[in-house]
C-alpha positions as CSV (number, residue, x, y, z in Angstrom):
1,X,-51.3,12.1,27.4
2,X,-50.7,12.9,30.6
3,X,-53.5,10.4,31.9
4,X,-51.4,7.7,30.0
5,X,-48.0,8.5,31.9
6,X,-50.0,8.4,35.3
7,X,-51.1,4.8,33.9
8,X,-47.9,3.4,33.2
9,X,-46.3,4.9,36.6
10,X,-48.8,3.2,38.2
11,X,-48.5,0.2,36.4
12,X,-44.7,0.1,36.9
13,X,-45.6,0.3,40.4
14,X,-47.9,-2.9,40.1
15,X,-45.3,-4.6,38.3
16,X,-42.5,-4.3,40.8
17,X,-45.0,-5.1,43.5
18,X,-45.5,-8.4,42.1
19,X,-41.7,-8.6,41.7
20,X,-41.8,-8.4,37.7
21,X,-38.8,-5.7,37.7
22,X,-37.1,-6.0,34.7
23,X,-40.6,-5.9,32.8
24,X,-40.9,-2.8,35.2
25,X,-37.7,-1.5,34.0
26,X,-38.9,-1.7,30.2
27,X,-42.6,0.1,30.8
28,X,-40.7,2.8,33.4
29,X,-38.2,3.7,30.1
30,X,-40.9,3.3,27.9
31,X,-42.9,6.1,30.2
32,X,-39.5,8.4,30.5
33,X,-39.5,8.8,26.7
34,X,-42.5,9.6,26.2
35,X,-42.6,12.1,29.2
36,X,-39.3,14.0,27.2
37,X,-41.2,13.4,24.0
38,X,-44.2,15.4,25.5
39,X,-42.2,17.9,27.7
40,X,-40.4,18.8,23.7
41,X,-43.3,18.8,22.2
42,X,-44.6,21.6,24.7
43,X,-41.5,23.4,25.3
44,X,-41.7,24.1,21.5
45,X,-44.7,24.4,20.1
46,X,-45.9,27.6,19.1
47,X,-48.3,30.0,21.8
48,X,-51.6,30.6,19.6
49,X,-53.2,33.2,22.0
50,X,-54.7,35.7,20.0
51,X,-55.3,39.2,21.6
């Protein structure tokens, strides 16, 4: 998961270098969702370390 927000950083990157911001704009949203979506889904899962 992680790999796949690097990617679409870096792709939102590519796309404003060639001046495609708003297309930019919609994958760098896109990214900040999922990055809440996966910071919630850590901050509240369950620890299952077994001593």
């Amino acid at each position: 998961m992680i790999a796949l927000l690097f990617a679409l950083l870096t792709a939102t990157m590519g796309l404003n270098y060639y001046r495609k911001t708003k297309a930019a704009n919609v994958v760098f949203f896109i990214t900040m969702a999922l990055s809440v979506y996966w910071l919630k889904f850590h901050a509240t899962s369950q620890l299952t370390i077994q001593l």
